[in-house]
Residue frames as a rotation matrix with the C-alpha (Angstrom) as fourth column:
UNK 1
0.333 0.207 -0.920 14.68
0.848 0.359 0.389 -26.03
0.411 -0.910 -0.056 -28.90
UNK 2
-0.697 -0.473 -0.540 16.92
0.626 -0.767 -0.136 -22.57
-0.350 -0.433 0.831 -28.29
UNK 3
-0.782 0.333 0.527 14.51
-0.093 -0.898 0.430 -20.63
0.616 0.287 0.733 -29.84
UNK 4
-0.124 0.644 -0.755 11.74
0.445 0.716 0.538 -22.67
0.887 -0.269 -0.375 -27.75
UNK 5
0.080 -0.681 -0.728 13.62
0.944 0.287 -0.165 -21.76
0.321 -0.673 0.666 -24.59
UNK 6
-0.770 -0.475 0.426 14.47
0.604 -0.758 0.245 -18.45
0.207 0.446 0.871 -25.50
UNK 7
-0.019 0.877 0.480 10.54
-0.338 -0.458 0.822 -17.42
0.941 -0.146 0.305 -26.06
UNK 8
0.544 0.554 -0.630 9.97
0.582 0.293 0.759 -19.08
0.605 -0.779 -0.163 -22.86
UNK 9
-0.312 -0.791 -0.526 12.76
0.948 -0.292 -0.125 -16.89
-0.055 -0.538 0.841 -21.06
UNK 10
-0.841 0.048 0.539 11.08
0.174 -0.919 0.354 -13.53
0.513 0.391 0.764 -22.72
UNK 11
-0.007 0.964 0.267 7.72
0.183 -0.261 0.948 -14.66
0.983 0.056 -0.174 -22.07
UNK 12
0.314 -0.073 -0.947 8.50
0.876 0.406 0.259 -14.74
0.365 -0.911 0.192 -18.30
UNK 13
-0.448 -0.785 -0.428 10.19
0.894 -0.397 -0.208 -11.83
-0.007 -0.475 0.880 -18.23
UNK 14
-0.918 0.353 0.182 7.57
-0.213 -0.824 0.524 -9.79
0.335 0.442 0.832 -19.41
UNK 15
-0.639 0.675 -0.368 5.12
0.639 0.733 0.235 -10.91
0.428 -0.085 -0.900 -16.71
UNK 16
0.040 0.998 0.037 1.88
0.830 -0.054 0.555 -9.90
0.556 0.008 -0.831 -15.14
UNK 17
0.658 -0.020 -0.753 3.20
0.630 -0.532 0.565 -8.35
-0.412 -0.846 -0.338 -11.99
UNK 18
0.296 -0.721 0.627 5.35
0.629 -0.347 -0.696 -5.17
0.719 0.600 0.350 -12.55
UNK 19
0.137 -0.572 -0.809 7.58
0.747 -0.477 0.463 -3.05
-0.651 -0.667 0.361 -10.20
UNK 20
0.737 0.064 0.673 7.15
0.448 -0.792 -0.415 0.72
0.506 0.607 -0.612 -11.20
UNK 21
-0.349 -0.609 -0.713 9.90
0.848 -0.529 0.037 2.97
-0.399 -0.592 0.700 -11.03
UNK 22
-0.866 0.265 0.423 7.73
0.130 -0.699 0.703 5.81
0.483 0.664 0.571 -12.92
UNK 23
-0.359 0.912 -0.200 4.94
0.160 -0.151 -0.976 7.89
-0.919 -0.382 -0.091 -10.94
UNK 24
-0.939 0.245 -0.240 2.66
-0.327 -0.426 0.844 7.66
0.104 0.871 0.480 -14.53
UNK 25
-0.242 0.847 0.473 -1.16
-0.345 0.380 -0.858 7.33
-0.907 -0.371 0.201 -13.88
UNK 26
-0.881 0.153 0.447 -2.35
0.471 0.363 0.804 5.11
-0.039 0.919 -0.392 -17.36
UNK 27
-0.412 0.669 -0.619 -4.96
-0.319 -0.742 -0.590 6.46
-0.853 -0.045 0.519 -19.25
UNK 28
0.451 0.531 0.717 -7.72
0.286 0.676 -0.680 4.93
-0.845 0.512 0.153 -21.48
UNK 29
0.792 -0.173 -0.586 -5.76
-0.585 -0.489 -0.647 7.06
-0.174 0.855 -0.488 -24.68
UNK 30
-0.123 -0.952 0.281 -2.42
-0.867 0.241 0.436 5.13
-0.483 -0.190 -0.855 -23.60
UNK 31
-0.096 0.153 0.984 -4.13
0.002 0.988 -0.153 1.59
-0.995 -0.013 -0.095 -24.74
UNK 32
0.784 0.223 -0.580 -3.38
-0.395 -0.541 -0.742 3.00
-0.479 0.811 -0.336 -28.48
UNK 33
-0.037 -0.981 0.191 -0.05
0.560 0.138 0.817 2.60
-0.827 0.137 0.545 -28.17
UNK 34
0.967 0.219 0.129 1.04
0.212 -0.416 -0.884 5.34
-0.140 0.883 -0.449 -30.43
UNK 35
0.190 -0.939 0.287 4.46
-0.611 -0.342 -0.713 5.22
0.768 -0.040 -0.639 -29.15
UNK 36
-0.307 -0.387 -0.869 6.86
0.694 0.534 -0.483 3.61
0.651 -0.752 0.105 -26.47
UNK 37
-0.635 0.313 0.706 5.51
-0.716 -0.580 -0.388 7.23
0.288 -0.752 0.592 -24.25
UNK 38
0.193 0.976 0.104 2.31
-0.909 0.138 0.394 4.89
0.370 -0.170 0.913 -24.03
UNK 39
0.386 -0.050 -0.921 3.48
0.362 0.927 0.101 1.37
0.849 -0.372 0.376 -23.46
UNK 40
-0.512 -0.691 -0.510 5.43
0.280 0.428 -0.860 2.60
0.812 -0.583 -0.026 -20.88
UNK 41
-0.740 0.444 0.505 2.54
-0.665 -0.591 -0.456 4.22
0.095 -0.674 0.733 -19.08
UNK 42
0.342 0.771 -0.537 1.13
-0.838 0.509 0.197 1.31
0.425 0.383 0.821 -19.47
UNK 43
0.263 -0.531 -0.805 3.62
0.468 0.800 -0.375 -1.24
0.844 -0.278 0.459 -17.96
UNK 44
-0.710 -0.657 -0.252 4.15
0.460 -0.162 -0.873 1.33
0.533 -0.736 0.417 -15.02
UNK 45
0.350 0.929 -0.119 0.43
-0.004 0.129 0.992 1.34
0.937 -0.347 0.049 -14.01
UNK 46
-0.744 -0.469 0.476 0.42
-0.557 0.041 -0.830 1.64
0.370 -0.882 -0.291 -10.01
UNK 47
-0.905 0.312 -0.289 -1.29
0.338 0.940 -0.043 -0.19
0.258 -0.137 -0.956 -7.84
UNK 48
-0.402 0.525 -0.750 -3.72
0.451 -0.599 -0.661 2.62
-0.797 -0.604 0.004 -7.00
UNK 49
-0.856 0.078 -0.511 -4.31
-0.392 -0.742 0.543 3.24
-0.337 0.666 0.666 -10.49
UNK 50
0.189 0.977 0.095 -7.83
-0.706 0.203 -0.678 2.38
-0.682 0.062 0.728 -11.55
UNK 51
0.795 -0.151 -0.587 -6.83
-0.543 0.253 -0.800 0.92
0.269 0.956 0.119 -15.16
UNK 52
-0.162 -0.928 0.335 -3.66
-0.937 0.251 0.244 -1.07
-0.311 -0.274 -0.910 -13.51
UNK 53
0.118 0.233 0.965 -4.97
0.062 0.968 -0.242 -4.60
-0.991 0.089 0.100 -14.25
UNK 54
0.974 0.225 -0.023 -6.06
0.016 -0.170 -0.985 -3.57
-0.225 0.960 -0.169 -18.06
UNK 55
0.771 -0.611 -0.178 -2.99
-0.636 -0.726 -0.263 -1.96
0.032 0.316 -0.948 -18.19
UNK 56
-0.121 -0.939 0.322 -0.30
-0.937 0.215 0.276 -4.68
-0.328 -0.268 -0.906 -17.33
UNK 57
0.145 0.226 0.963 -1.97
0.374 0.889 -0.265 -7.46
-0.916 0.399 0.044 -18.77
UNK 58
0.998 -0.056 0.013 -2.02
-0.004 -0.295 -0.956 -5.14
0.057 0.954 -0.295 -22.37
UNK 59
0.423 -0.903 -0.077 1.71
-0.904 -0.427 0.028 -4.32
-0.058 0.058 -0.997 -21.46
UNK 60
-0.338 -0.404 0.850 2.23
-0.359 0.890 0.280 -8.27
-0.870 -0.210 -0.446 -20.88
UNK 61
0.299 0.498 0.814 0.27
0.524 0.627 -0.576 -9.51
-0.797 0.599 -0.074 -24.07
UNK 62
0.887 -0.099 -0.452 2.15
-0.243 -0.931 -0.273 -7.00
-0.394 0.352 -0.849 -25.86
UNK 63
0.216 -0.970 0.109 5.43
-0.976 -0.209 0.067 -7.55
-0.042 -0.121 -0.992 -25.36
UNK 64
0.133 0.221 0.966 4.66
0.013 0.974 -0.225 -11.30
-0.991 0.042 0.127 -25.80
UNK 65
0.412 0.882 -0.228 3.39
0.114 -0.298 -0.948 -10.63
-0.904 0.364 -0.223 -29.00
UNK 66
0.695 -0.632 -0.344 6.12
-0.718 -0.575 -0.394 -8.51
0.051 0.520 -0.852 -30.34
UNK 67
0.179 -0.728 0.662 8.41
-0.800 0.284 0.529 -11.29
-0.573 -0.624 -0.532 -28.74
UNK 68
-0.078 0.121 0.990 6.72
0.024 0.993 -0.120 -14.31
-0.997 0.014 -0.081 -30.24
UNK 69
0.922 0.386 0.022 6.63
0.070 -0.112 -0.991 -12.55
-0.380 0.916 -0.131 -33.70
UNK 70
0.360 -0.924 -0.127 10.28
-0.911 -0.378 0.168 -11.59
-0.203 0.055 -0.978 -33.66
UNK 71
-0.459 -0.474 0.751 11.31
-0.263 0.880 0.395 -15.87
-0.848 -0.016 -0.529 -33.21
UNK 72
0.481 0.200 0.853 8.83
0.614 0.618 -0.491 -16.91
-0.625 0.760 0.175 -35.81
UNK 73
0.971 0.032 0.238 10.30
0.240 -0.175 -0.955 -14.52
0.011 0.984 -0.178 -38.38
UNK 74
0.243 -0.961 -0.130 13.44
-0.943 -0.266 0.200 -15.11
-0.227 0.074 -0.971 -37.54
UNK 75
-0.475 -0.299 0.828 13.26
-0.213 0.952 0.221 -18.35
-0.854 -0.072 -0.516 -37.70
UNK 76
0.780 0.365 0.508 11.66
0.427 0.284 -0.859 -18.26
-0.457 0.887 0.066 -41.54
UNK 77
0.807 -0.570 -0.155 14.24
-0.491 -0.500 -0.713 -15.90
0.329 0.652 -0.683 -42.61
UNK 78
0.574 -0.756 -0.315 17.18
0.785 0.617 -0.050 -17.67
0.232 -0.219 0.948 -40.54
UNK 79
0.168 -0.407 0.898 18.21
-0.360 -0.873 -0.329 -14.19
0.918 -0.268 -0.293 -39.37
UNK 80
-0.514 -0.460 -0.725 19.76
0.653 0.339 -0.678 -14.25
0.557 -0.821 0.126 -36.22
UNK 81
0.546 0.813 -0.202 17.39
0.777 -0.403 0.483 -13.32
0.311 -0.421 -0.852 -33.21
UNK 82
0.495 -0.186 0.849 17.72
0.159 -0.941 -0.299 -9.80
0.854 0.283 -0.436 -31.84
UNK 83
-0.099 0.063 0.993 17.66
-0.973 -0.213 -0.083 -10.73
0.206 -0.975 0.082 -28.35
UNK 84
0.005 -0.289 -0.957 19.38
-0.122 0.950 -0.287 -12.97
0.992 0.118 -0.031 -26.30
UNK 85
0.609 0.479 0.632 17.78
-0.638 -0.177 0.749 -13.79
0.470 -0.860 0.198 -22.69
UNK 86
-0.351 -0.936 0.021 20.13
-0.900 0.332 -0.282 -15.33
0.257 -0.117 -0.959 -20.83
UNK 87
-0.545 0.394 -0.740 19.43
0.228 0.919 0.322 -19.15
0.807 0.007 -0.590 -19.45
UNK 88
-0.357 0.354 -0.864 18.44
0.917 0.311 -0.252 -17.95
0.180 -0.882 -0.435 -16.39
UNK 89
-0.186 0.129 0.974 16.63
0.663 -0.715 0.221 -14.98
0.725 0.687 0.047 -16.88
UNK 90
-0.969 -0.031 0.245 16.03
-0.127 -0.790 -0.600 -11.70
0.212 -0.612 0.762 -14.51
UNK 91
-0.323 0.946 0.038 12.22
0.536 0.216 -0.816 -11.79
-0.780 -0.243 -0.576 -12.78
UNK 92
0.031 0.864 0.503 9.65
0.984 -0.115 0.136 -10.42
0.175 0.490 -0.854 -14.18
UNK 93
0.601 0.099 -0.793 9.31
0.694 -0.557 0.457 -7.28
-0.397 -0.825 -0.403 -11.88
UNK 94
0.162 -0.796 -0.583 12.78
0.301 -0.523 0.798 -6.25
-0.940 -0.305 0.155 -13.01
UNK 95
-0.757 -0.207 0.620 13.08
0.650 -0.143 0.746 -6.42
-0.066 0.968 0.243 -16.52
UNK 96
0.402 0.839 0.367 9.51
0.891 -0.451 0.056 -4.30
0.212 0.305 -0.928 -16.75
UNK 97
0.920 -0.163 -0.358 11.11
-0.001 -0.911 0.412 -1.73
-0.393 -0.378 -0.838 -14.16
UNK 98
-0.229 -0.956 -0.184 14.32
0.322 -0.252 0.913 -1.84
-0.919 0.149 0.365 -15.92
UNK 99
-0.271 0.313 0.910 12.26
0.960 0.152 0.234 -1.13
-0.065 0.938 -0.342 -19.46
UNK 100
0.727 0.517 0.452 10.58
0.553 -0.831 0.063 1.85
0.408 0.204 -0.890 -18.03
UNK 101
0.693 -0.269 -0.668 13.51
0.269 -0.764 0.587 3.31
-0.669 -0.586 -0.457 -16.41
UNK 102
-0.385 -0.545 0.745 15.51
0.812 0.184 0.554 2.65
-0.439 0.818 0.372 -19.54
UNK 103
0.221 0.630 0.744 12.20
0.859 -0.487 0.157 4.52
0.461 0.605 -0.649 -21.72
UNK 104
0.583 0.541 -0.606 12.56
0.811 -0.428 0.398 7.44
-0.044 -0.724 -0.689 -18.95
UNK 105
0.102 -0.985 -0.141 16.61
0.570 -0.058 0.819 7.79
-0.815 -0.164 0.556 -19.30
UNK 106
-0.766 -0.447 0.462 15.81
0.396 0.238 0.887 8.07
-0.506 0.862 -0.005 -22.90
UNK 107
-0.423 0.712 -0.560 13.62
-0.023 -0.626 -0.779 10.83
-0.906 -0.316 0.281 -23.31
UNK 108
-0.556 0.149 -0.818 13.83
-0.829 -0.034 0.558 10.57
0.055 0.988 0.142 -27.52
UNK 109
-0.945 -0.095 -0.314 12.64
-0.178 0.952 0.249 6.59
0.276 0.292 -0.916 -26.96
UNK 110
-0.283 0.959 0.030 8.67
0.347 0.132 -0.929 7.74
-0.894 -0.252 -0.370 -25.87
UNK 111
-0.192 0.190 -0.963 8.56
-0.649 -0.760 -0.021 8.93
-0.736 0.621 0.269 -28.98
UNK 112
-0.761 -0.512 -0.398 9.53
-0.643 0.520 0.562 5.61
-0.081 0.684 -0.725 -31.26
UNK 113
0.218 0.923 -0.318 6.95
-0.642 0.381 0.665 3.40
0.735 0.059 0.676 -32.30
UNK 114
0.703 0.599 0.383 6.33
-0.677 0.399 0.618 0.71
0.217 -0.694 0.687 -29.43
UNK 115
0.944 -0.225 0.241 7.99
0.279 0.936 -0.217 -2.26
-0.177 0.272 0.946 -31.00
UNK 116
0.538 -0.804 0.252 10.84
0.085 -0.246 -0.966 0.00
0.839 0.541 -0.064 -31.74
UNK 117
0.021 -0.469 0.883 11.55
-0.970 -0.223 -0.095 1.46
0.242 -0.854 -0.460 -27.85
UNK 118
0.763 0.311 0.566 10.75
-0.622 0.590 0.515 -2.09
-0.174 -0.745 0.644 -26.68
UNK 119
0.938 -0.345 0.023 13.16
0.263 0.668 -0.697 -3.99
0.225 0.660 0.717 -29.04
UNK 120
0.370 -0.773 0.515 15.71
-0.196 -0.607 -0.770 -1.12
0.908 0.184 -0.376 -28.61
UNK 121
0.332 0.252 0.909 15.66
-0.943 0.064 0.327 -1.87
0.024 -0.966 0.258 -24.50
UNK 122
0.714 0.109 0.691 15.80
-0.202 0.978 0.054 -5.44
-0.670 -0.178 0.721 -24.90
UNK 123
0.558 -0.797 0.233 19.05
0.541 0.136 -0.830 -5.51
0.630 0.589 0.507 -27.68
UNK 124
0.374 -0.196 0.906 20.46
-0.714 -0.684 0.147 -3.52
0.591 -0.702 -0.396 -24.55
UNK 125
0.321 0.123 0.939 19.60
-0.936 0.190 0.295 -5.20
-0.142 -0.974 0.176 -22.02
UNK 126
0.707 0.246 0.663 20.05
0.059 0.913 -0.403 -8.96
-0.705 0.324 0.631 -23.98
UNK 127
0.086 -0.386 -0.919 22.57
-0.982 0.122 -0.142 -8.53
0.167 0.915 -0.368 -27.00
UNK 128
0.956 -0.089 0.281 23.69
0.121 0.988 -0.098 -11.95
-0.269 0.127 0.955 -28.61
UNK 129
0.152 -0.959 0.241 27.08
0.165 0.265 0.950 -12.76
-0.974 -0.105 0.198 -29.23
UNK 130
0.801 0.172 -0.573 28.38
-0.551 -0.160 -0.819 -11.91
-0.232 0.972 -0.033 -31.96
């Protein structure tokens, strides 16, 4: 049921709508993801960008993704999860615009594969007790 919970808490946070703090126009190359440089140009789509829908739904079905793979294989290995959302998690909005200002701060972290900057951000932003 905590892990249940949990995914629901992530999946929310990583929703549809996003609140850019990054002037980055996406581009059709960005939907590679060859790095966290791309997801975040990709989750910080404006509304005036052409590709903004495409672009935050890929950044939302992403980060799902990565989210909902992380619980099932923790939960086969019994590893403890990386990331702990609190019960009452942060909107949606914020956690995206706290990701990309996080990715921004952290000039080395557009480099890292996707799953790595995104994971790294979120074990930040979320640790678990230890």
């Amino acid at each position: 049921m905590k892990c249940s919970i949990r995914s629901t808490a992530l999946v929310a946070i990583f929703g549809i709508f996003v609140a850019s703090t990054s002037v980055m126009a996406a581009i059709e190359e960005n939907f590679k993801i060859r790095n966290t440089g791309d997801l975040v140009a990709l989750c910080s789509a404006s509304s005036n960008d052409q590709l903004m829908t495409a672009a935050v739904n890929f950044c939302q079905g992403f980060a799902t993704g990565a989210y909902q793979y992380h619980l099932v294989a923790a939960a086969a290995s019994s590893a403890p999860p990386l990331v702990c959302p609190p019960n009452a998690p942060p909107s949606r909005n914020d956690v995206i615009a706290q990701f990309v200002t996080w990715a921004n701060a952290n000039t080395t972290a557009s480099s890292l594969p996707a799953v790595e900057g995104m994971f790294r951000f979120l074990r930040e932003r979320f640790p678990c007790a230890k």
